[in-house]
Each structure stands twice: as C-alpha cells, then as structure tokens.
PDB file with one MODEL, atoms N, CA, C and O in Angstrom:
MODEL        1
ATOM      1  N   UNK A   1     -33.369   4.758 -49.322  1.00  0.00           N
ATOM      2  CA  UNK A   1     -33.335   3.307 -49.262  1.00  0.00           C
ATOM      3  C   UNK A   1     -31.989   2.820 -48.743  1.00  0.00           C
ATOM      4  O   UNK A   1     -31.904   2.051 -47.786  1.00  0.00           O
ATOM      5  N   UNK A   2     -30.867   3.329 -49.456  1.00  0.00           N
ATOM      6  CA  UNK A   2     -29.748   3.083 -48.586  1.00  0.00           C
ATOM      7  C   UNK A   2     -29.238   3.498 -47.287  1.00  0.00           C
ATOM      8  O   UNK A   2     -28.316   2.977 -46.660  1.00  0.00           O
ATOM      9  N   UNK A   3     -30.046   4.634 -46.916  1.00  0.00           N
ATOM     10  CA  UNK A   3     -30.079   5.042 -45.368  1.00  0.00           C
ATOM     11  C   UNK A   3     -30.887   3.843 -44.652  1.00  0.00           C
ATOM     12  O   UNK A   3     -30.370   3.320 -43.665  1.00  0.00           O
ATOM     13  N   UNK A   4     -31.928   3.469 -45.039  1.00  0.00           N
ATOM     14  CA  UNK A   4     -32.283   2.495 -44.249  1.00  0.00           C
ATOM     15  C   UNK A   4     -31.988   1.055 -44.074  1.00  0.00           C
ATOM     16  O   UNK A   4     -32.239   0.396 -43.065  1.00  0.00           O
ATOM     17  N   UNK A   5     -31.252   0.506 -45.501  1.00  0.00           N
ATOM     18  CA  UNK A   5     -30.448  -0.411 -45.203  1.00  0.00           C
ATOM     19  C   UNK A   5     -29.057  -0.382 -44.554  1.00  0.00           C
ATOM     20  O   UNK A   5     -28.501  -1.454 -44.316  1.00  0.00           O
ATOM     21  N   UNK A   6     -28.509   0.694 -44.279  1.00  0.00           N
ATOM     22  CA  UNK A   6     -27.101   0.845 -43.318  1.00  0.00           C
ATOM     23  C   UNK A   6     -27.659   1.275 -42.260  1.00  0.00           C
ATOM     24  O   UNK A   6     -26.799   1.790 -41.547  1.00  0.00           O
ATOM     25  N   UNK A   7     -28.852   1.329 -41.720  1.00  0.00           N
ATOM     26  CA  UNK A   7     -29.174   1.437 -40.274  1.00  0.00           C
ATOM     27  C   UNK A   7     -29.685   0.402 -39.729  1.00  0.00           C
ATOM     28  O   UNK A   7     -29.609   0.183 -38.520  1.00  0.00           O
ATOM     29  N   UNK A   8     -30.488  -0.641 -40.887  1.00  0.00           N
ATOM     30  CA  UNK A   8     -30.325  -2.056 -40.171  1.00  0.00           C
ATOM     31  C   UNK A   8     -29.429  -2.715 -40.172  1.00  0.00           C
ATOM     32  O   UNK A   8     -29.518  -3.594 -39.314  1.00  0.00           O
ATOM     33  N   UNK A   9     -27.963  -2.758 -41.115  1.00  0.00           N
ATOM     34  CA  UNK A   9     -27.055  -3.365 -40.763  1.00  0.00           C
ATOM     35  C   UNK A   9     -26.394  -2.888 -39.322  1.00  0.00           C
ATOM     36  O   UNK A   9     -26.041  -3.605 -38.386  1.00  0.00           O
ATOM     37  N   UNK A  10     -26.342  -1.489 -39.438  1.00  0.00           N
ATOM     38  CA  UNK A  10     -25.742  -0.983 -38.037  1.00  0.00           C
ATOM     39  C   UNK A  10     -26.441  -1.468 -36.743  1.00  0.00           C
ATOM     40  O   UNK A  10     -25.829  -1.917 -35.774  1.00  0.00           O
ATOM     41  N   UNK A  11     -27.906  -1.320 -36.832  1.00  0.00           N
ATOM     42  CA  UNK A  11     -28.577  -2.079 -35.697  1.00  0.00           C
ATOM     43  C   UNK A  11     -28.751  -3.728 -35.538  1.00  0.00           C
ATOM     44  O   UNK A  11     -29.280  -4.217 -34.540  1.00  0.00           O
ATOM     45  N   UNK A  12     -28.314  -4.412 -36.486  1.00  0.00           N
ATOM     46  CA  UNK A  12     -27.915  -6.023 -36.291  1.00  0.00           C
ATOM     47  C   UNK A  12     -26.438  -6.240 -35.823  1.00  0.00           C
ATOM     48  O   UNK A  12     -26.170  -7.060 -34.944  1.00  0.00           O
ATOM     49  N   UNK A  13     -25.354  -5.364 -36.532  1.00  0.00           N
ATOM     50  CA  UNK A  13     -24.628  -5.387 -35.756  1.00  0.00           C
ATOM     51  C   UNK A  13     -24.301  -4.562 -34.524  1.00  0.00           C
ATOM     52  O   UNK A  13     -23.085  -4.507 -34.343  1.00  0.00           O
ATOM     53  N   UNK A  14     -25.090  -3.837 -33.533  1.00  0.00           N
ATOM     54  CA  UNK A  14     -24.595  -3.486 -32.513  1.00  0.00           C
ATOM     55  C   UNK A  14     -25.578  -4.657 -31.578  1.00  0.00           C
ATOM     56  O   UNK A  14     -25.385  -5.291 -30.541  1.00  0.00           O
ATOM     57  N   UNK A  15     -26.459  -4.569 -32.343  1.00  0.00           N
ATOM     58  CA  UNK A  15     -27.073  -6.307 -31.395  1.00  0.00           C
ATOM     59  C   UNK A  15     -26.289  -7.489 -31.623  1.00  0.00           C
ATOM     60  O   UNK A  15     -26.892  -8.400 -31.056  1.00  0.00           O
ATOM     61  N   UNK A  16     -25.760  -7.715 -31.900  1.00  0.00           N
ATOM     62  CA  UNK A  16     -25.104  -8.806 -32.599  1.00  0.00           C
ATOM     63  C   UNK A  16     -23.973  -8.875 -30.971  1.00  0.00           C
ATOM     64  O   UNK A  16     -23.812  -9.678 -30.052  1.00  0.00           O
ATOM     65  N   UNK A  17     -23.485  -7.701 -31.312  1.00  0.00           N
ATOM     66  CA  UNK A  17     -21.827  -7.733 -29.984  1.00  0.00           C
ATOM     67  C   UNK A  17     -22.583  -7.180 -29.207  1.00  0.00           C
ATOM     68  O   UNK A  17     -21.847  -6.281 -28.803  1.00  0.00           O
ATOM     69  N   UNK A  18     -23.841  -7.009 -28.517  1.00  0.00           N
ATOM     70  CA  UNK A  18     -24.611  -6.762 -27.298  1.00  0.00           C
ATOM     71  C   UNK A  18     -24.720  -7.590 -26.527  1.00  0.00           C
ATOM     72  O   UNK A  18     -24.569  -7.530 -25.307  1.00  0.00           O
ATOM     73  N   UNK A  19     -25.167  -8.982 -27.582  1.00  0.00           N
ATOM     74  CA  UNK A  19     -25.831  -9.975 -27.151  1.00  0.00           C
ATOM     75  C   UNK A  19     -25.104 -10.804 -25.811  1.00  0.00           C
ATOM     76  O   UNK A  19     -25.587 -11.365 -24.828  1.00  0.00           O
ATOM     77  N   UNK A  20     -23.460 -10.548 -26.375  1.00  0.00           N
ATOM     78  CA  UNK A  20     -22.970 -11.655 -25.257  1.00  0.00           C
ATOM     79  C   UNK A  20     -22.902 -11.086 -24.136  1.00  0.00           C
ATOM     80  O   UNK A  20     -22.092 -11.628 -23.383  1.00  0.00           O
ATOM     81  N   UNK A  21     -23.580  -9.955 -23.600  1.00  0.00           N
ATOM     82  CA  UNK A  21     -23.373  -9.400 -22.007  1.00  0.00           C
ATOM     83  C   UNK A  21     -24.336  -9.995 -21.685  1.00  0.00           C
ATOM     84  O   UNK A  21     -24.488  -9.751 -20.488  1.00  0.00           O
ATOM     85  N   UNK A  22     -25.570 -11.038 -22.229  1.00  0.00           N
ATOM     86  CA  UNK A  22     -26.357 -11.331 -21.013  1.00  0.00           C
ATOM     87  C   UNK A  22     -26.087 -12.802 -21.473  1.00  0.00           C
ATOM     88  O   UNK A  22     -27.066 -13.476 -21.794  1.00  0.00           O
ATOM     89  N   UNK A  23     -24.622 -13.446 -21.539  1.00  0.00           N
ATOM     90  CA  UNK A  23     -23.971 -14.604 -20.877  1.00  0.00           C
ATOM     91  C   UNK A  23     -24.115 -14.971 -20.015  1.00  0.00           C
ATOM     92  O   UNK A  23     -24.431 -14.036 -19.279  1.00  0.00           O
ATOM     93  N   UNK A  24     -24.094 -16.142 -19.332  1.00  0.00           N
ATOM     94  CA  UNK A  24     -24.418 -16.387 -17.777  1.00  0.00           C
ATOM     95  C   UNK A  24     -22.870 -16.028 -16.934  1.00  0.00           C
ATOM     96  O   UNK A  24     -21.781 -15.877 -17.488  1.00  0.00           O
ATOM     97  N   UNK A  25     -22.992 -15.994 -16.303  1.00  0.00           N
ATOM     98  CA  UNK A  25     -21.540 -15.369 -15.269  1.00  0.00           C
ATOM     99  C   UNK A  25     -21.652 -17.183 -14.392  1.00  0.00           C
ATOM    100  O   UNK A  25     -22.313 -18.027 -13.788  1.00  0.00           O
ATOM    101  N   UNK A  26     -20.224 -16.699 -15.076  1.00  0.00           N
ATOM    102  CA  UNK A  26     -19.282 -17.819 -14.533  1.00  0.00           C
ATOM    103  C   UNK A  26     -18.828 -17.765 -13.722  1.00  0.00           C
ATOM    104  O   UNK A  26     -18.267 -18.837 -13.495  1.00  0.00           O
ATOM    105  N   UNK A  27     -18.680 -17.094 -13.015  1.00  0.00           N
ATOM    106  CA  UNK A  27     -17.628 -16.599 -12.001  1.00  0.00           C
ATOM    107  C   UNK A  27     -18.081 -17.231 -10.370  1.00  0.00           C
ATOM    108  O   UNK A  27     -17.226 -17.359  -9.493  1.00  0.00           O
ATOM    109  N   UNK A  28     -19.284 -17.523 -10.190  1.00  0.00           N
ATOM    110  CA  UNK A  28     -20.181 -18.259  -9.300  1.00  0.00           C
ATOM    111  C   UNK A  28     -19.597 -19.490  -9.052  1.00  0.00           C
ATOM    112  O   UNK A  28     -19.293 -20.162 -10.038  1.00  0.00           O
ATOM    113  N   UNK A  29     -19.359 -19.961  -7.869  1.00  0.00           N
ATOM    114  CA  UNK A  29     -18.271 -20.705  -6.946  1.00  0.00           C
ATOM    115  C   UNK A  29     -19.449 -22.062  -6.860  1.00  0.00           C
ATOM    116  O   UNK A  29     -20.455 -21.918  -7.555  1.00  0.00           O
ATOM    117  N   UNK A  30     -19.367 -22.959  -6.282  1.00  0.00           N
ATOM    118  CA  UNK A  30     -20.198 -24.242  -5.988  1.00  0.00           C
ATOM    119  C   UNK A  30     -19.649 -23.964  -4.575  1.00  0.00           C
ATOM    120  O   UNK A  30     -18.565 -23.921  -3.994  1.00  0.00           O
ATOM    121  N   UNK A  31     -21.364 -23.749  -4.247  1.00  0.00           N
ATOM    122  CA  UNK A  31     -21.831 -23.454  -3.219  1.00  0.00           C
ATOM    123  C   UNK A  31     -22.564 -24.661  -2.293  1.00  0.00           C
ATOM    124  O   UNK A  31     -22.864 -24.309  -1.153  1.00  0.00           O
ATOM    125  N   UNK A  32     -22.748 -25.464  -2.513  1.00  0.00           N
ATOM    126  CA  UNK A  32     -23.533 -26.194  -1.757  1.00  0.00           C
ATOM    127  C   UNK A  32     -22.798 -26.460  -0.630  1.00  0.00           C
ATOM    128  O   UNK A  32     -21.767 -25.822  -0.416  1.00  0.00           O
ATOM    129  N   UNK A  33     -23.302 -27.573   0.352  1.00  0.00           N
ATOM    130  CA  UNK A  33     -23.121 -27.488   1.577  1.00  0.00           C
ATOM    131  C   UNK A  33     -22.331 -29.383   1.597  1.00  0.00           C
ATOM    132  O   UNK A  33     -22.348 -30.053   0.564  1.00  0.00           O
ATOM    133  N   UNK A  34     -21.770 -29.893   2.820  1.00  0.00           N
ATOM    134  CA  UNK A  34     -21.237 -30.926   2.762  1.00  0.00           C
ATOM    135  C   UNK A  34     -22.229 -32.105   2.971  1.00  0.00           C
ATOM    136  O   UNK A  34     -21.819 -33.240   2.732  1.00  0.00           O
ATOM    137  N   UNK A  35     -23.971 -31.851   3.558  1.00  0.00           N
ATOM    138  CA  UNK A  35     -24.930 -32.623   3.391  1.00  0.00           C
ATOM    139  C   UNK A  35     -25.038 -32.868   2.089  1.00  0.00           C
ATOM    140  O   UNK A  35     -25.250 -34.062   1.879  1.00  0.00           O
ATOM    141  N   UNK A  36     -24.977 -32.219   1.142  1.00  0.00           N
ATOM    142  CA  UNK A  36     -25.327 -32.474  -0.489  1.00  0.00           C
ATOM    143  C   UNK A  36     -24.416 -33.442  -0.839  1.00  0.00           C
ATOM    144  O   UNK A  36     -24.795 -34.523  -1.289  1.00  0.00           O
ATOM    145  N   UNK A  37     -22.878 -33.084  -0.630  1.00  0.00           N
ATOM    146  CA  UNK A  37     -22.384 -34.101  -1.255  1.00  0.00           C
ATOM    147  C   UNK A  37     -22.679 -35.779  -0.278  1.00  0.00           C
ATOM    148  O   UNK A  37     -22.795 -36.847  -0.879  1.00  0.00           O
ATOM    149  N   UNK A  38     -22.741 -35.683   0.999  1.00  0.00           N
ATOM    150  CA  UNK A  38     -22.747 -36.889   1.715  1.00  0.00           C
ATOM    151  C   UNK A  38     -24.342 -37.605   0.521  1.00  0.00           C
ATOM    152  O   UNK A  38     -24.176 -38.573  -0.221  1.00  0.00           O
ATOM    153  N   UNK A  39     -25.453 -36.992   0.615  1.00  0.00           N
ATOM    154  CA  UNK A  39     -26.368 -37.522   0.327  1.00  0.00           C
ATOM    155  C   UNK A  39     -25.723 -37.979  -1.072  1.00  0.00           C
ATOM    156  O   UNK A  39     -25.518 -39.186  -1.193  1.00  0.00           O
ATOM    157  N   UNK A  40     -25.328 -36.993  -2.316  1.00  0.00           N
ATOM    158  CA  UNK A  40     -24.535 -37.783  -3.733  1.00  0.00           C
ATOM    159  C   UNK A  40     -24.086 -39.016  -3.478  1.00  0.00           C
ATOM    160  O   UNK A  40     -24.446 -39.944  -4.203  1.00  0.00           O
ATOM    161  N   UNK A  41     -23.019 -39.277  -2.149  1.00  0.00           N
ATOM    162  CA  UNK A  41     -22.077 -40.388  -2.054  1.00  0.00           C
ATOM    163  C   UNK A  41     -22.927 -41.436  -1.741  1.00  0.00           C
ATOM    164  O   UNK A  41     -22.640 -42.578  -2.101  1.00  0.00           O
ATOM    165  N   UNK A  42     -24.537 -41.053  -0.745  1.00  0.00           N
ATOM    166  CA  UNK A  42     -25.010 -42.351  -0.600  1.00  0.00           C
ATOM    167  C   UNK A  42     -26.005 -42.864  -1.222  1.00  0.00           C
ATOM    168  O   UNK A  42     -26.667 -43.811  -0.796  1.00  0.00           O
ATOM    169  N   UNK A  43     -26.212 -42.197  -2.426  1.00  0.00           N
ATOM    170  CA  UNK A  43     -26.588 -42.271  -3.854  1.00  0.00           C
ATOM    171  C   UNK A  43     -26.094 -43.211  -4.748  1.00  0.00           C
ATOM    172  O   UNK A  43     -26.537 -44.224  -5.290  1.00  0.00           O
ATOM    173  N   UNK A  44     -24.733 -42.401  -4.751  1.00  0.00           N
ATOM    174  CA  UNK A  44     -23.624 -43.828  -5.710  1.00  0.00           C
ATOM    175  C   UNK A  44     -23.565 -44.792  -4.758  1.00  0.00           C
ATOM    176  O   UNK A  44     -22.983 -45.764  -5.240  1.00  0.00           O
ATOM    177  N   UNK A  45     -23.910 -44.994  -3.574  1.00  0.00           N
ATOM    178  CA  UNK A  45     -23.632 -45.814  -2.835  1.00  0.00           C
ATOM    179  C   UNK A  45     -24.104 -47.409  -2.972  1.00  0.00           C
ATOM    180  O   UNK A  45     -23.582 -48.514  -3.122  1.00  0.00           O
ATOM    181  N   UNK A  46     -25.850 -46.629  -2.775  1.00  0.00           N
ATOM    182  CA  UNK A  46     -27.066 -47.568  -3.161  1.00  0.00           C
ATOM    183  C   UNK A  46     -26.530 -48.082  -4.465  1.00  0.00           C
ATOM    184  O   UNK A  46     -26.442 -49.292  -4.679  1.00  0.00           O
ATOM    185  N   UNK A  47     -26.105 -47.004  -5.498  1.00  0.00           N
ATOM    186  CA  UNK A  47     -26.425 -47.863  -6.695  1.00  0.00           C
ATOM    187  C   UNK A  47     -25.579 -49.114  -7.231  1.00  0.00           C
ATOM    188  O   UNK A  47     -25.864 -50.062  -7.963  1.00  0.00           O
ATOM    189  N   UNK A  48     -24.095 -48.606  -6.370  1.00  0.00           N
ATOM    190  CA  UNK A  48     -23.239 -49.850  -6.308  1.00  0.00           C
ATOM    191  C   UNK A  48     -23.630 -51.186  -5.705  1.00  0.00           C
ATOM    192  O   UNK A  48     -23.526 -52.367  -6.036  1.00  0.00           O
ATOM    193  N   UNK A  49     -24.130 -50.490  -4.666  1.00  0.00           N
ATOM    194  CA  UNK A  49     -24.322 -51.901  -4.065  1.00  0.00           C
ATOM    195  C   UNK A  49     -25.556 -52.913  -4.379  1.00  0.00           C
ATOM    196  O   UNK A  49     -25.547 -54.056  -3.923  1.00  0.00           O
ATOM    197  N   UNK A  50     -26.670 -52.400  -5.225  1.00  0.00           N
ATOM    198  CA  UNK A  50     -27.826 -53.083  -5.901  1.00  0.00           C
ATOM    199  C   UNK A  50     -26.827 -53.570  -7.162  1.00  0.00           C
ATOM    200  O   UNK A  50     -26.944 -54.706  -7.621  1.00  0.00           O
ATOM    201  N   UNK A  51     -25.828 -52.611  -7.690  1.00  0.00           N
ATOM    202  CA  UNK A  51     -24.773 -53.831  -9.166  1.00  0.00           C
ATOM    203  C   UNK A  51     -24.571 -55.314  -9.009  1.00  0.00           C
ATOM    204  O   UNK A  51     -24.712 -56.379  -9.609  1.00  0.00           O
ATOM    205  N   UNK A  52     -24.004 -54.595  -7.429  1.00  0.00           N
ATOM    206  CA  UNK A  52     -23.045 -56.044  -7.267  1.00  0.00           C
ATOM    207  C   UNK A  52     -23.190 -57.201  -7.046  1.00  0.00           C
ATOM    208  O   UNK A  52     -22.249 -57.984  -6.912  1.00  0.00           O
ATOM    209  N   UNK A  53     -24.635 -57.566  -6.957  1.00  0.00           N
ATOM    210  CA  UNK A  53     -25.436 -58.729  -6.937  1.00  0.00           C
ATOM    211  C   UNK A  53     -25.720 -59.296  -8.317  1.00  0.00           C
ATOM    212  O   UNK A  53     -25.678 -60.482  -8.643  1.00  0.00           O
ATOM    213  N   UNK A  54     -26.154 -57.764  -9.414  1.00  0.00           N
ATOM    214  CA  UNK A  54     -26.586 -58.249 -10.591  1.00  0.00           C
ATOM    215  C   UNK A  54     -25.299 -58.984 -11.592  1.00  0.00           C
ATOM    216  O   UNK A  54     -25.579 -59.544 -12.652  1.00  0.00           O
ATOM    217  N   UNK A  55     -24.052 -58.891 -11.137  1.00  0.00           N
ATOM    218  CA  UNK A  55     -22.858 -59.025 -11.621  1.00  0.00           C
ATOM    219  C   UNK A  55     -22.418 -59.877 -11.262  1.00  0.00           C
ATOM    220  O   UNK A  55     -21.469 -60.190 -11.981  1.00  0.00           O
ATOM    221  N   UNK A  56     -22.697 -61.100  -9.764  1.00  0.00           N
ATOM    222  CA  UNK A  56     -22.481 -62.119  -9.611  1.00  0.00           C
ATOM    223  C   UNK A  56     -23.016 -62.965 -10.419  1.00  0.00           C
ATOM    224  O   UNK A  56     -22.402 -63.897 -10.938  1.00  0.00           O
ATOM    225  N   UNK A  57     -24.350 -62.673 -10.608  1.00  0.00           N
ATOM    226  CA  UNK A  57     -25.979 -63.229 -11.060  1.00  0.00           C
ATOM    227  C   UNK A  57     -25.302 -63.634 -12.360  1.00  0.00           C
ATOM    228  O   UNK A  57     -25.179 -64.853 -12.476  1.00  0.00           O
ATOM    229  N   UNK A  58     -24.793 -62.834 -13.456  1.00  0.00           N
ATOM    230  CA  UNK A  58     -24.452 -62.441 -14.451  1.00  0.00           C
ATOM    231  C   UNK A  58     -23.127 -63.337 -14.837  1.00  0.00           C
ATOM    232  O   UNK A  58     -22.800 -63.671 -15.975  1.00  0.00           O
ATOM    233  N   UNK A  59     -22.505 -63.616 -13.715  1.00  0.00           N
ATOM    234  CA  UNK A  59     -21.146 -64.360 -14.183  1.00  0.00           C
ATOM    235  C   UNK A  59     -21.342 -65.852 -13.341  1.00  0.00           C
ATOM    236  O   UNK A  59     -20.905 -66.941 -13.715  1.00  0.00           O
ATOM    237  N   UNK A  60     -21.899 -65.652 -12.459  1.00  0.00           N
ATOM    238  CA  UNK A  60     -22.542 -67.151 -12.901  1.00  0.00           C
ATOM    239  C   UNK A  60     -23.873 -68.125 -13.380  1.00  0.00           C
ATOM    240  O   UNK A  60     -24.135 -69.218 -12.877  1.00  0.00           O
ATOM    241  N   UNK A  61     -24.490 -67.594 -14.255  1.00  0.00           N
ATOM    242  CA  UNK A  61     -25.161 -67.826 -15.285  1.00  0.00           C
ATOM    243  C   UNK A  61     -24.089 -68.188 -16.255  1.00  0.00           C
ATOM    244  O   UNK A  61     -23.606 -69.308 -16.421  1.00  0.00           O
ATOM    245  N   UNK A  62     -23.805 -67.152 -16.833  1.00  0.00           N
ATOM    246  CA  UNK A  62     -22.529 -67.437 -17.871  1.00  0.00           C
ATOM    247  C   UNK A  62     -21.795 -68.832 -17.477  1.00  0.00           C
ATOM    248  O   UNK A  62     -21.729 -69.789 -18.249  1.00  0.00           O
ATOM    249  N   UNK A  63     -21.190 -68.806 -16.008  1.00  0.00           N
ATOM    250  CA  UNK A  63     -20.513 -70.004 -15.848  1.00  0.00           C
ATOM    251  C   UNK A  63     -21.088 -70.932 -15.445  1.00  0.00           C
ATOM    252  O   UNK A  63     -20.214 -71.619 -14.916  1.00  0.00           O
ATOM    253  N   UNK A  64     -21.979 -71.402 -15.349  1.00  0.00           N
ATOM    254  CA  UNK A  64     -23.272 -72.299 -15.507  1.00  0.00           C
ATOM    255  C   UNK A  64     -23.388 -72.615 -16.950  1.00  0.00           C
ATOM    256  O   UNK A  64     -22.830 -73.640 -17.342  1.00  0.00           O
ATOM    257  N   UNK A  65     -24.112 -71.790 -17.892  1.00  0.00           N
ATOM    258  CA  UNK A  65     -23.998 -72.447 -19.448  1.00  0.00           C
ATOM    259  C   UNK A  65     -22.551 -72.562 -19.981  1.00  0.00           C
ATOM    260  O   UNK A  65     -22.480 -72.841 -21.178  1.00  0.00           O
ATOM    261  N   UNK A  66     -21.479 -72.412 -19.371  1.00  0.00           N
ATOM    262  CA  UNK A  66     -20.276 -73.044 -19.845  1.00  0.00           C
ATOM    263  C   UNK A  66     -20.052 -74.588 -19.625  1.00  0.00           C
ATOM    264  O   UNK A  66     -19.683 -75.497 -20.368  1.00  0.00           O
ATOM    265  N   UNK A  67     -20.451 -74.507 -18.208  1.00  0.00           N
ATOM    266  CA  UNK A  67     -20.471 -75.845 -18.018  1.00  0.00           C
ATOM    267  C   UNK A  67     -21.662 -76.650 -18.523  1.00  0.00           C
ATOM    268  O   UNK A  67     -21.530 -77.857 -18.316  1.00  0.00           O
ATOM    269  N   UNK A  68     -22.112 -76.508 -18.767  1.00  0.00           N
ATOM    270  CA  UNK A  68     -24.056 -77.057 -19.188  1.00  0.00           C
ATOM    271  C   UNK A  68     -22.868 -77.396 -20.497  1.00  0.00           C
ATOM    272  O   UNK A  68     -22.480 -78.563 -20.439  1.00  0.00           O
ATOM    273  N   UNK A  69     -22.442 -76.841 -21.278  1.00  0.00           N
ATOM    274  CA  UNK A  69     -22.190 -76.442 -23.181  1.00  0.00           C
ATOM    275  C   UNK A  69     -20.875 -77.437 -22.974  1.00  0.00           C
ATOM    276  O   UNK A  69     -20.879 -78.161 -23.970  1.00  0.00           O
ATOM    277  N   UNK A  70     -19.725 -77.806 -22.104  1.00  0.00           N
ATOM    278  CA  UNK A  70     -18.791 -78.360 -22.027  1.00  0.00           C
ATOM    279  C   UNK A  70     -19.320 -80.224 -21.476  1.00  0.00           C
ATOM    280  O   UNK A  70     -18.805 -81.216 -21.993  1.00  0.00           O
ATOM    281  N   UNK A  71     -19.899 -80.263 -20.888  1.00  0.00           N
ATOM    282  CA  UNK A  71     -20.874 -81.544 -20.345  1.00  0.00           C
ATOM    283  C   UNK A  71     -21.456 -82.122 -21.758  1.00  0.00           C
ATOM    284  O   UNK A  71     -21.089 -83.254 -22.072  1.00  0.00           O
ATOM    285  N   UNK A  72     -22.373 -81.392 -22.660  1.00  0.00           N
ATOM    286  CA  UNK A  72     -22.968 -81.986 -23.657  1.00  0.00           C
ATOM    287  C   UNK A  72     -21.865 -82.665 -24.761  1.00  0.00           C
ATOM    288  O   UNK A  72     -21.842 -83.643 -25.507  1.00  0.00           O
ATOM    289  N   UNK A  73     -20.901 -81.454 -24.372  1.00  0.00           N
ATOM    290  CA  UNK A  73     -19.783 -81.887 -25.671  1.00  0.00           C
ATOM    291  C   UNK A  73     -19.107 -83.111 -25.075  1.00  0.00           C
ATOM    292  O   UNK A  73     -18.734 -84.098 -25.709  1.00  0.00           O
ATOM    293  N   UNK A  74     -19.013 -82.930 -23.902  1.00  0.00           N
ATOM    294  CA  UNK A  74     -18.400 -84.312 -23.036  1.00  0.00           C
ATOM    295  C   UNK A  74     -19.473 -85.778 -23.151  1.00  0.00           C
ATOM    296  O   UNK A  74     -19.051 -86.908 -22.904  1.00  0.00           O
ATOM    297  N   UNK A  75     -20.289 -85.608 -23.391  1.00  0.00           N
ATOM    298  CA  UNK A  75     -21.695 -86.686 -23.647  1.00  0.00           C
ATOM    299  C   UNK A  75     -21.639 -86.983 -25.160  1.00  0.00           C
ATOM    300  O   UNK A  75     -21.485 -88.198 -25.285  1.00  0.00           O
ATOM    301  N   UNK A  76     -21.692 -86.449 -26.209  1.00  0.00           N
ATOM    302  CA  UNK A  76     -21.017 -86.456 -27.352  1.00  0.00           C
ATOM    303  C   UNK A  76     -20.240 -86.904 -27.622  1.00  0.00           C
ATOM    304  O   UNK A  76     -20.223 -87.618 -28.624  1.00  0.00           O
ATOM    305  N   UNK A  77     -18.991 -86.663 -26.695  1.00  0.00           N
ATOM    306  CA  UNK A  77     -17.887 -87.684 -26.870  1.00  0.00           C
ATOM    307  C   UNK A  77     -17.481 -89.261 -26.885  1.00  0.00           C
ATOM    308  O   UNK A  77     -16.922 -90.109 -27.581  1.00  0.00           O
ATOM    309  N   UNK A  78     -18.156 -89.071 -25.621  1.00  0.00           N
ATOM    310  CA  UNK A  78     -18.637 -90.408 -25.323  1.00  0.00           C
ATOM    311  C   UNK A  78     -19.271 -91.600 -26.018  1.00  0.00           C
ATOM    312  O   UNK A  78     -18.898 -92.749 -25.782  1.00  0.00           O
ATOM    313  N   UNK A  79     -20.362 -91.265 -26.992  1.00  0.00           N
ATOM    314  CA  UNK A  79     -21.023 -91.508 -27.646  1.00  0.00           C
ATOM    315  C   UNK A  79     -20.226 -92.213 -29.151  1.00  0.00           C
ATOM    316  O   UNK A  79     -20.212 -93.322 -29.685  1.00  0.00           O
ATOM    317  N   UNK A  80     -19.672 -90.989 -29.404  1.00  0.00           N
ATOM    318  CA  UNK A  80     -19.282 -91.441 -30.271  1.00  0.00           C
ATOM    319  C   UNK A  80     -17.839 -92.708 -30.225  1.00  0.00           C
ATOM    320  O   UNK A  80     -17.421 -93.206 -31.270  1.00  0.00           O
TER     321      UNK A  80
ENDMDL
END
C-alpha cells in the first residue's frame, strides 16, 4: 500500500514539472505584413471619425439645455 502511494506521488509529481514544456513558445516574432497594420489604422480610422460627430451632437445638446435652463431662470426673474 505504501509502494503504491509513493508511486502516485512520484507520478503526480513528475507530471506536475512535465507539464510546463507544452507552454506556448514565446519566442515567435509578429509576423504580419504592413497591409495588416494599414487596414488596423483604417479601422481606428472609421471609428474616429463616426465619434466625432457624436461628440459635437453631445456638446451641443448639453449647450442647448444650458441655455433652455438659464432663459427659464431669466423668465422667473422677471416675473418676480
């Protein structure tokens, strides 16, 4: 019984420090080609340039209900 429990410890641990040889290898360079990155750049490209509309849109709305919210208080004033 104790022969066979020190031969599964021995065989968990030689699997154990086996295991990390089928690590992936790092050592593999980035390979792609300069079409890949052009197409990435006109990727981020598109996506900037569909923002930058939503970000005008966005700040003036905002500055639209500032003024809408400064007018009422100005009518208010008045009033009273």
């Amino acid at each position: 019984m104790k022969l066979q429990i020190l031969a599964q410890t021995l065989l968990i641990l030689l699997l154990a420090t086996v295991s990390t040889a089928f690590a992936v290898d790092t050592t593999k360079v980035y390979n792609s080609g300069i079409l890949v990155l052009v197409f990435l750049g006109f990727c981020a490209l598109v996506v900037v340039i569909q923002i930058l509309p939503a970000i005008v849109l966005m700040f003036g709305s905002i500055r639209s209900m500032i003024k809408s919210a400064s007018q009422k208080n100005l009518a208010r004033q008045k009033v009273k």
